[in-house]
C-alpha positions in Angstrom: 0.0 0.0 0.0 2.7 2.2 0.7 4.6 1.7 -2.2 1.7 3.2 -4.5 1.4 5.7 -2.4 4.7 6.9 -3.1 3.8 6.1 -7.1 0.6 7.9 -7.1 2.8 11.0 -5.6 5.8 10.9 -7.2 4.0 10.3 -10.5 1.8 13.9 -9.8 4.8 15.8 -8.8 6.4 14.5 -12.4 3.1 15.9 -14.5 3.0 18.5 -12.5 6.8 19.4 -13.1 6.6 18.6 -16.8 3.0 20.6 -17.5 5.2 24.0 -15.1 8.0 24.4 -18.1 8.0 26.8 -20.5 11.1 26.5 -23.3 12.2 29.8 -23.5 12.3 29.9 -27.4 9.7 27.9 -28.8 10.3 27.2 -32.7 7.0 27.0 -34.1 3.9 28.0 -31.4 0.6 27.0 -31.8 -1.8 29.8 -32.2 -5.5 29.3 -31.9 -7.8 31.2 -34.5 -10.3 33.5 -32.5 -13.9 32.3 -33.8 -14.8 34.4 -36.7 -17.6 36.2 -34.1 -15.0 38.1 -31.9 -14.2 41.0 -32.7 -10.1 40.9 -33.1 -8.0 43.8 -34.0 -6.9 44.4 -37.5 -3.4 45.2 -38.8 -3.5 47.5 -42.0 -0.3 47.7 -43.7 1.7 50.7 -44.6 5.2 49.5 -44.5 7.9 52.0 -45.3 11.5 50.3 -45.3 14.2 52.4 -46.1 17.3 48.9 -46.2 19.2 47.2 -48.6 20.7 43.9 -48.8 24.2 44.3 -47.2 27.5 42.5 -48.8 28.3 40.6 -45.5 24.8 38.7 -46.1 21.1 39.7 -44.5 19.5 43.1 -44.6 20.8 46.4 -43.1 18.5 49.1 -42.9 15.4 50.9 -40.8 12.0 49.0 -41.8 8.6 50.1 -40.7 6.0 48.0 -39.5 2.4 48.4 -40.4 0.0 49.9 -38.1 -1.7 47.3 -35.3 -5.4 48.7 -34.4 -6.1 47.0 -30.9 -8.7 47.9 -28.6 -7.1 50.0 -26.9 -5.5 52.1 -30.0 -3.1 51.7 -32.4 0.7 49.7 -32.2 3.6 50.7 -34.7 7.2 49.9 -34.5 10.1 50.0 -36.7 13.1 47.5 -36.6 16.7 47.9 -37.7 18.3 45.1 -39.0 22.4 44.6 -39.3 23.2 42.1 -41.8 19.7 40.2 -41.0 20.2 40.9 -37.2 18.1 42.8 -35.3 20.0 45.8 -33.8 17.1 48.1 -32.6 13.1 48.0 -32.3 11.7 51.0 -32.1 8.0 51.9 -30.5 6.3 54.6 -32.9 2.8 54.3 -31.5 1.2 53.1 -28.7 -1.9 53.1 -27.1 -2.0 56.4 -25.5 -5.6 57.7 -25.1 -6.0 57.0 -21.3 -3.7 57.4 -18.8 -3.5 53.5 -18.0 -3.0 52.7 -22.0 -0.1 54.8 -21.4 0.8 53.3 -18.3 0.6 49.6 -19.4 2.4 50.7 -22.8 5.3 52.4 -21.0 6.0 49.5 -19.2 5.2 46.5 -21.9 7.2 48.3 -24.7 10.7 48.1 -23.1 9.8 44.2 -22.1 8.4 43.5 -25.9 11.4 45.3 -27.3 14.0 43.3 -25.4 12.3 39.9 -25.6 13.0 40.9 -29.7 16.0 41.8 -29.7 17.0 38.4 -27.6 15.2 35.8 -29.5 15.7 37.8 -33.2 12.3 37.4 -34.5 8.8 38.4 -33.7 8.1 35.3 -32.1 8.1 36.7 -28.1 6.2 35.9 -25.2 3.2 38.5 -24.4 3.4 40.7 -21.2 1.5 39.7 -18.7 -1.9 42.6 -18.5 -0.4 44.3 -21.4 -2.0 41.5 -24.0 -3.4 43.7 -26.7 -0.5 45.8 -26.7 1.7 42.6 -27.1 -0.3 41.5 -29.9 -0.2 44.7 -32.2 3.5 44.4 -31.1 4.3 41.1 -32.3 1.8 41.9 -35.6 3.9 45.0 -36.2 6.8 43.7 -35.5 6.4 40.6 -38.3 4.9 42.5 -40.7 8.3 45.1 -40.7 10.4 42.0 -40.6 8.3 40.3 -44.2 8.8 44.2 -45.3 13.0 43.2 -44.7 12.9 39.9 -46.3 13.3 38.0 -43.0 
């Protein structure tokens, strides 16, 4: 009796362990489609890049994304890329019509901007009670690196 006691436990502590991690890079997340009644923001696109393949390989150059609409107003970044690295992500807009858009944004925008520039894609982990924000982020984000080639 004992002895699947100590199965039965150690067997919940493993799932339990096993469910808790979180990769910190993962290569190819799964992302559910919201049903087709919610209302989800919309990107438009209005790239601008202003880059040009470099001879060491990879893009150099300042690309803009396209504009995020979230609820809470709109997201725009641009990226600078070094030889197809990403050197700098710049925030252009961010939701600032109330005093706690511009509160969540001047914290989730340094976070988001970092998380880019460490795993070299758009493919970062949201901030936690900054989600929209994080989404037109990330959207922006992609759709400057597509405008790059990368």
């Amino acid at each position: 009796m004992r002895k699947a006691a100590v199965t039965t436990v150690s067997t919940v502590a493993g799932i339990v362990l096993l469910l808790s991690f979180k990769p910190h890079r993962d290569p190819a997340p799964a992302q559910a489609a919201p049903p087709p009644s919610a209302a989800a923001p919309r990107a438009s696109s209005s790239p601008a890049p202003s880059g040009s393949a470099s001879p060491g390989g990879g893009r150099s150059g300042t690309y803009t994304g396209g504009v995020s609409d979230t609820a809470y107003g709109p997201v725009q970044v641009s990226v600078t890329l070094s030889h197809g690295r990403i050197t700098a992500v710049k925030a252009l807009r961010t939701p600032s019509d109330r005093p706690r858009s511009r509160e969540i944004a001047s914290y989730a925008v340094p976070r988001l901007t970092q998380e880019a520039l460490s795993a070299q894609s758009a493919r970062i982990d949201a901030v936690s009670g900054a989600t929209y924000t994080s989404e037109g982020y990330t959207r922006s984000l992609q759709s400057a690196l597509d405008e790059a080639g990368i």
